[in-house]
Backbone as ProteinMPNN parsed JSONL, in Angstrom:
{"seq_chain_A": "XXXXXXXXXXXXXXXXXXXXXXXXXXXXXXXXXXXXXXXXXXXXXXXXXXXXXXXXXXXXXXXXXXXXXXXXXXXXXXXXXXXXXXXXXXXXXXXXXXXXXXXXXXXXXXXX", "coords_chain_A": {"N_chain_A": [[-26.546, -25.106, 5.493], [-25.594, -22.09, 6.179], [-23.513, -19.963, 8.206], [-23.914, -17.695, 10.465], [-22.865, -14.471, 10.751], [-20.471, -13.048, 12.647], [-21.139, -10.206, 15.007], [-20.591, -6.242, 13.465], [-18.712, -4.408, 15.316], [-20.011, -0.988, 15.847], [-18.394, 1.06, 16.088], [-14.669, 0.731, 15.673], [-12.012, 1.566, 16.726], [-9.145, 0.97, 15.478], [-10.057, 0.019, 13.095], [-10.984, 2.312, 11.902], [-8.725, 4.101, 12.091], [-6.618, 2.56, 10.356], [-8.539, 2.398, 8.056], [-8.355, 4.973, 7.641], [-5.113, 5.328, 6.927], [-4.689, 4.059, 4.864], [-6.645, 4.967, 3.192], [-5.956, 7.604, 2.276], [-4.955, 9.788, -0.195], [-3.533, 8.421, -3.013], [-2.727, 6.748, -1.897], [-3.557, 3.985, -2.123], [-2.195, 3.441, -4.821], [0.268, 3.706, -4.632], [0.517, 1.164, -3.035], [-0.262, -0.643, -4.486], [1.789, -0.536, -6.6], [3.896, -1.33, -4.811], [3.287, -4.085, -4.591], [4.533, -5.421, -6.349], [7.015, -7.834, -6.742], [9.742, -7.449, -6.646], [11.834, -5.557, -4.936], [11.08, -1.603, -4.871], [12.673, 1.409, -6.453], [12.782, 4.817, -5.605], [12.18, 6.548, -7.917], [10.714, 4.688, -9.099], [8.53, 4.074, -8.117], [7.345, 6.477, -8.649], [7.497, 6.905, -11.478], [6.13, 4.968, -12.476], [2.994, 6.077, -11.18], [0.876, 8.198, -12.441], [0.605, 11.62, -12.441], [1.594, 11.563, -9.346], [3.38, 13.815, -7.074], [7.033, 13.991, -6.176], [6.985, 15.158, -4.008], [4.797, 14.333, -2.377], [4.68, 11.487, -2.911], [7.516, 10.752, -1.19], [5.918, 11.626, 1.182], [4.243, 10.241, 1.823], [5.548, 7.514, 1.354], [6.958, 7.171, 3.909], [5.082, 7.491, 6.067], [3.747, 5.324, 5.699], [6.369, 3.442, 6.143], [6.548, 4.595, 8.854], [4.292, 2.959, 9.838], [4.993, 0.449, 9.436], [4.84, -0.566, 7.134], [5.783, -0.458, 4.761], [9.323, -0.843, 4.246], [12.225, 0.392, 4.195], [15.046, -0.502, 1.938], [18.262, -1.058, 1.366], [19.892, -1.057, -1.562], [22.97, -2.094, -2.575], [23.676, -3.524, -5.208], [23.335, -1.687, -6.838], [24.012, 0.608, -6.567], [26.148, 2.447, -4.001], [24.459, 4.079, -2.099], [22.268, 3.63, -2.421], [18.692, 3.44, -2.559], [15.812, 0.974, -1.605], [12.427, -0.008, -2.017], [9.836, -2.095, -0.18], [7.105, -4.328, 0.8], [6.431, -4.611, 4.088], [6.11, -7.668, 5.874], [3.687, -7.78, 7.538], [2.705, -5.451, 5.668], [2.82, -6.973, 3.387], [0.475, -8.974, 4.075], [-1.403, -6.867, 4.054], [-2.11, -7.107, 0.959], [-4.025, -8.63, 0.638], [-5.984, -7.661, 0.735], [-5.992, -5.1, -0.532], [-6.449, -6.217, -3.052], [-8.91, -7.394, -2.571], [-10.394, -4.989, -2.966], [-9.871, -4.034, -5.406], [-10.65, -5.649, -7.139], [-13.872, -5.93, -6.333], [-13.669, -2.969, -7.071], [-13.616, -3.167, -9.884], [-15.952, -4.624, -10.026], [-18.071, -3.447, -9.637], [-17.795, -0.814, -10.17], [-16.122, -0.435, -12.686], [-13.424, -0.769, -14.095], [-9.318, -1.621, -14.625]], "CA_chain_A": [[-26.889, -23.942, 6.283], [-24.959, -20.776, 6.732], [-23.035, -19.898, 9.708], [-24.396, -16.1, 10.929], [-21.601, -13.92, 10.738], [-20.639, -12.132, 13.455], [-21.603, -8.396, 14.472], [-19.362, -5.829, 13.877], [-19.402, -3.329, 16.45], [-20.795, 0.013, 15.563], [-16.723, 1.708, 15.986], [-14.016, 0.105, 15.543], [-11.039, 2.508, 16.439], [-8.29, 0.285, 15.207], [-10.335, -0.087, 12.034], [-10.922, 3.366, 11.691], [-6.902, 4.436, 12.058], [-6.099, 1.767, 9.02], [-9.001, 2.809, 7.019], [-7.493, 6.288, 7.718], [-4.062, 5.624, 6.396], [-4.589, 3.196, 3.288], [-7.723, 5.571, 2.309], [-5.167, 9.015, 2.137], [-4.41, 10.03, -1.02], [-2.665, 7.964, -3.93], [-1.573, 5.243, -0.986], [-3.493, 2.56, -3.194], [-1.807, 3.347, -6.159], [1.759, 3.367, -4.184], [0.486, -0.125, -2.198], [-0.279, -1.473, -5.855], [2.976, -1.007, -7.284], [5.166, -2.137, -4.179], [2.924, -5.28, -4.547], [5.334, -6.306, -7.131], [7.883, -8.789, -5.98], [10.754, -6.565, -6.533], [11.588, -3.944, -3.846], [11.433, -0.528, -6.028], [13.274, 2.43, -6.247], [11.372, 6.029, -5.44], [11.898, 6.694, -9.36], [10.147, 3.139, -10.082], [7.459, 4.262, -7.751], [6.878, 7.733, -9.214], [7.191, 6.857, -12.736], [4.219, 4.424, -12.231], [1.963, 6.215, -10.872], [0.776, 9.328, -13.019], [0.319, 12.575, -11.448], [1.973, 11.601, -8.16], [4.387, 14.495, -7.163], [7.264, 13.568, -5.782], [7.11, 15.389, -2.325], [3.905, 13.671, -1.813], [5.429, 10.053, -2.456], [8.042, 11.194, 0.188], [5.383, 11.828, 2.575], [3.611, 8.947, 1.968], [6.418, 6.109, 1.885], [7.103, 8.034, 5.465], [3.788, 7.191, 6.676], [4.12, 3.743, 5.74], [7.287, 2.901, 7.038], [6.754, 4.715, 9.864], [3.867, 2.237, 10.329], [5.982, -0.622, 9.176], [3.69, -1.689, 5.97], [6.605, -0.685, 3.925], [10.387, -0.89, 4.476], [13.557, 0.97, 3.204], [16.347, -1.832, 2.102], [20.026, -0.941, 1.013], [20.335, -1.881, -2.96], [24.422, -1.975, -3.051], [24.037, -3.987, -6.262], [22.878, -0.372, -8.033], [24.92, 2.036, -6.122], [26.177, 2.447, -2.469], [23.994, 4.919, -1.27], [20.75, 3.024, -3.35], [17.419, 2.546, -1.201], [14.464, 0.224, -2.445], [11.047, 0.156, -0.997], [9.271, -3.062, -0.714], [6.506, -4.1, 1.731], [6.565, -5.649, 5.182], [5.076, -8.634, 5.993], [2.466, -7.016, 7.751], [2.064, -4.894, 4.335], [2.295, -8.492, 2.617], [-0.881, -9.201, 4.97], [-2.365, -6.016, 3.322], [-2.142, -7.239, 0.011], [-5.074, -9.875, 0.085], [-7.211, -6.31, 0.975], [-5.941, -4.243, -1.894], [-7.194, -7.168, -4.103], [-9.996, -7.425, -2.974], [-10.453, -4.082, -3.415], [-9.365, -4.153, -6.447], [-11.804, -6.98, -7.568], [-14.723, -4.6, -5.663], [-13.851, -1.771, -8.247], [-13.371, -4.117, -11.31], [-17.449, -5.009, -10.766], [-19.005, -2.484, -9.746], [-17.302, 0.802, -10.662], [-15.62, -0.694, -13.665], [-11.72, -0.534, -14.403], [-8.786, -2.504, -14.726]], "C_chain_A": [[-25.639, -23.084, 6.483], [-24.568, -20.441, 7.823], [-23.139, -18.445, 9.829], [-22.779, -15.795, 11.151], [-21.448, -13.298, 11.615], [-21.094, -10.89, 13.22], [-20.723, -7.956, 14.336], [-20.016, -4.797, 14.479], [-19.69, -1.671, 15.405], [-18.995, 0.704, 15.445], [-16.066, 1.197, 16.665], [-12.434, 1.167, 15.819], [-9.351, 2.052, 15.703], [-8.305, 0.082, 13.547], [-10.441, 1.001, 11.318], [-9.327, 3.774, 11.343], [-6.387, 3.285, 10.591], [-7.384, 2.826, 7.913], [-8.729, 4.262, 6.349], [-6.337, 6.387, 6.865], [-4.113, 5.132, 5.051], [-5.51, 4.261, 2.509], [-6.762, 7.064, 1.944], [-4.991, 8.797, 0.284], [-3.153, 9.712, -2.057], [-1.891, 6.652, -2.942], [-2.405, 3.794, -1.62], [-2.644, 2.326, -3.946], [-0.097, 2.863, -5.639], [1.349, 1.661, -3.477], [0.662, -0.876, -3.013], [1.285, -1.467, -6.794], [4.312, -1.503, -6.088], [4.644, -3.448, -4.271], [3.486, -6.168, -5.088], [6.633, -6.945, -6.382], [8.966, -8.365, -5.835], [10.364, -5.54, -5.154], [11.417, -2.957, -5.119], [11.817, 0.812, -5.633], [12.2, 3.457, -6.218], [11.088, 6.347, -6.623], [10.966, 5.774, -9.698], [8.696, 3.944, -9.669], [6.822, 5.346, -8.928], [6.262, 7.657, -10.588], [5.522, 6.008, -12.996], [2.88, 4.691, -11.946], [1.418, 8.052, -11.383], [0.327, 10.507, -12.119], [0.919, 12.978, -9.741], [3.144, 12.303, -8.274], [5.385, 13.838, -6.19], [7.727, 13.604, -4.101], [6.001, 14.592, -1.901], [3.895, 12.277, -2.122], [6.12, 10.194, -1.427], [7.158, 10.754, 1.432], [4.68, 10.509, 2.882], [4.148, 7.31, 2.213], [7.264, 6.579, 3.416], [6.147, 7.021, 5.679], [4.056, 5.63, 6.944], [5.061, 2.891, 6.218], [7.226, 3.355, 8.165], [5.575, 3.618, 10.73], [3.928, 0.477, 9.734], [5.035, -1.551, 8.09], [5.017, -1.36, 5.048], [8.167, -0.297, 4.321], [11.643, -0.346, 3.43], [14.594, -0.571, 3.492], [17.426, -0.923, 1.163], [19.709, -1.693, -0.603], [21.87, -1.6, -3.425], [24.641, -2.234, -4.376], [23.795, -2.421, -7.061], [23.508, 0.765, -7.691], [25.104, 2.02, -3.976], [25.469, 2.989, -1.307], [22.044, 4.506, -1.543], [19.875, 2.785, -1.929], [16.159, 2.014, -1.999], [13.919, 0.518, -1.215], [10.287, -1.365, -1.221], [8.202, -2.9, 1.177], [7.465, -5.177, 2.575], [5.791, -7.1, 5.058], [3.672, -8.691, 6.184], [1.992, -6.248, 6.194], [1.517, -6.087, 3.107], [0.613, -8.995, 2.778], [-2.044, -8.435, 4.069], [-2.898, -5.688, 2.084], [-3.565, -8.057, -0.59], [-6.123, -8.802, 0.276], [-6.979, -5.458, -0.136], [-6.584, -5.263, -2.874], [-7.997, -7.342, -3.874], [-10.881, -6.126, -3.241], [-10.691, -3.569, -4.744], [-10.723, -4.576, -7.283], [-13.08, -6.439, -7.026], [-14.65, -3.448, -7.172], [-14.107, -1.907, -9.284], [-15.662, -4.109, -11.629], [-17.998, -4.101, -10.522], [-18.67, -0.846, -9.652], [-16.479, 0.7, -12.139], [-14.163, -0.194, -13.79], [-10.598, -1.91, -14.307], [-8.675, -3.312, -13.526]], "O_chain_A": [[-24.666, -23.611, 7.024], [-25.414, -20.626, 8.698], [-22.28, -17.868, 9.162], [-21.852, -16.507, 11.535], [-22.444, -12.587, 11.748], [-21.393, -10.363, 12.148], [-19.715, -8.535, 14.74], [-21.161, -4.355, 14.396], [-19.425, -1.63, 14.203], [-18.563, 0.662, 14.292], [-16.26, 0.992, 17.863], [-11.827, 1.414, 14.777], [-8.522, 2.935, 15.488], [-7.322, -0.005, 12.81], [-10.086, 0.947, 10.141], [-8.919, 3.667, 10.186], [-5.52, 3.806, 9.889], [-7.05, 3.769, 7.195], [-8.807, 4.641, 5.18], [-6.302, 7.323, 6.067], [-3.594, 5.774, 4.137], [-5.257, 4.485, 1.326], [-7.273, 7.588, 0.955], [-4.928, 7.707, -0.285], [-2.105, 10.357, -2.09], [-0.923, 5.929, -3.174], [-1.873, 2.686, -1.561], [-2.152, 1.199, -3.999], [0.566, 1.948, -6.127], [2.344, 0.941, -3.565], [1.461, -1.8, -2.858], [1.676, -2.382, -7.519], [5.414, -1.928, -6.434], [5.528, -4.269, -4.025], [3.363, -7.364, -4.823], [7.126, -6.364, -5.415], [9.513, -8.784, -4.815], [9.356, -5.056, -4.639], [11.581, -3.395, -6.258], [11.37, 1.334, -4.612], [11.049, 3.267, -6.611], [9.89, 6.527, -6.843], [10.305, 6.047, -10.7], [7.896, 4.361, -10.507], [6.034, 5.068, -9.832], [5.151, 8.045, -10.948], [4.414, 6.305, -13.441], [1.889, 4.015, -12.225], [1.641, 8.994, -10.621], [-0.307, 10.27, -11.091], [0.821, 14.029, -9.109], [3.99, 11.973, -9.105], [4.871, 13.121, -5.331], [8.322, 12.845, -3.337], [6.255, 14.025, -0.838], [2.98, 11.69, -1.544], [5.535, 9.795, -0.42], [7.413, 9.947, 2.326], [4.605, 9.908, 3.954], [3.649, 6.359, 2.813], [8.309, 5.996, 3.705], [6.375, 5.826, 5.494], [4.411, 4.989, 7.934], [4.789, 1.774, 6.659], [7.866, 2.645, 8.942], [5.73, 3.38, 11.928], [3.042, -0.377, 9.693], [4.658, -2.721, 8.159], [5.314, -2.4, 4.459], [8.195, 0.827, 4.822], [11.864, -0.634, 2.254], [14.818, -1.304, 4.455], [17.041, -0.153, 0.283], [19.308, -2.855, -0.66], [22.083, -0.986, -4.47], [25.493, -1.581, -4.978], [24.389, -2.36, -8.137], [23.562, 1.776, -8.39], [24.341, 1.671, -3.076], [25.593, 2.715, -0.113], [21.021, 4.957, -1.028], [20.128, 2.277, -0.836], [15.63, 2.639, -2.918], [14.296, 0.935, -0.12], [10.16, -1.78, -2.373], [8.309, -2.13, 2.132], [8.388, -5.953, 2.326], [5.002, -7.426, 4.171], [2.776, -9.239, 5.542], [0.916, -6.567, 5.688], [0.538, -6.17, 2.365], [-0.192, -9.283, 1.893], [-3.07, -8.894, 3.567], [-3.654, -4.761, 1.79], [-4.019, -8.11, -1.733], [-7.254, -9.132, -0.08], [-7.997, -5.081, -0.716], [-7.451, -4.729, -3.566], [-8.624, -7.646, -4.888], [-12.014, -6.252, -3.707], [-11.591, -2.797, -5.076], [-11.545, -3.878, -7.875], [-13.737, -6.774, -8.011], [-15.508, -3.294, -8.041], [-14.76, -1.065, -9.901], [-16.377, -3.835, -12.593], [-18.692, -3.743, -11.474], [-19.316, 0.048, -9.105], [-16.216, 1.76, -12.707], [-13.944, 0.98, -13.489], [-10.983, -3.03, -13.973], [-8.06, -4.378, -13.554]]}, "name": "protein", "num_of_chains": 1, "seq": "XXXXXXXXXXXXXXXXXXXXXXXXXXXXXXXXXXXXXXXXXXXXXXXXXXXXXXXXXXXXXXXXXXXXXXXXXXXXXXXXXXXXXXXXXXXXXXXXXXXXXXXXXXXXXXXX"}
């Protein structure tokens, strides 16, 4: 037997405000390539993700660090003034949701 799932309430404002920021414009595509285990540079980002200009990466790895899913780190090994981007922990958290996401689009909208 099945254990009834809870309800969810009718609005969620907490859920709303996330579904808000991850749903903006090209912030999958940037969530999907900091997912890689490397931090990455704003070039790494950019180059990866076609079409994305690079004032509107700017604005968007803003957003994100300002709500601490992704973090600026110091890369001395590449230059003194170097900054990578990698996620938080919390953004770590937000990784098992882009996949399933992901895995969501794969069946029934078709793509990689």
């Amino acid at each position: 037997m099945v254990a009834p799932r809870p309800p969810i309430s009718i609005y969620c404002e907490h859920y709303q405000a996330v579904i808000e920021l991850i749903g903006r414009r090209w912030m999958g595509a940037i969530l999907r390539v900091l997912m890689s285990d490397e931090p990455r540079r704003f070039n790494e980002v950019l180059a990866a993700i076609p079409g994305l200009s690079d004032r509107l990466l700017t604005e968007r790895l803003r957003e994100l660090t300002e709500h601490e899913i992704v973090e600026r780190v110091p890369a001395p090994d590449i230059s003194p003034i170097a900054i990578q981007y990698r996620l938080t922990n919390s953004g770590r958290d937000l990784e098992v949701v882009v996949r399933a996401i992901s895995a969501w689009a794969r069946r029934w909208r078709g793509g990689p």
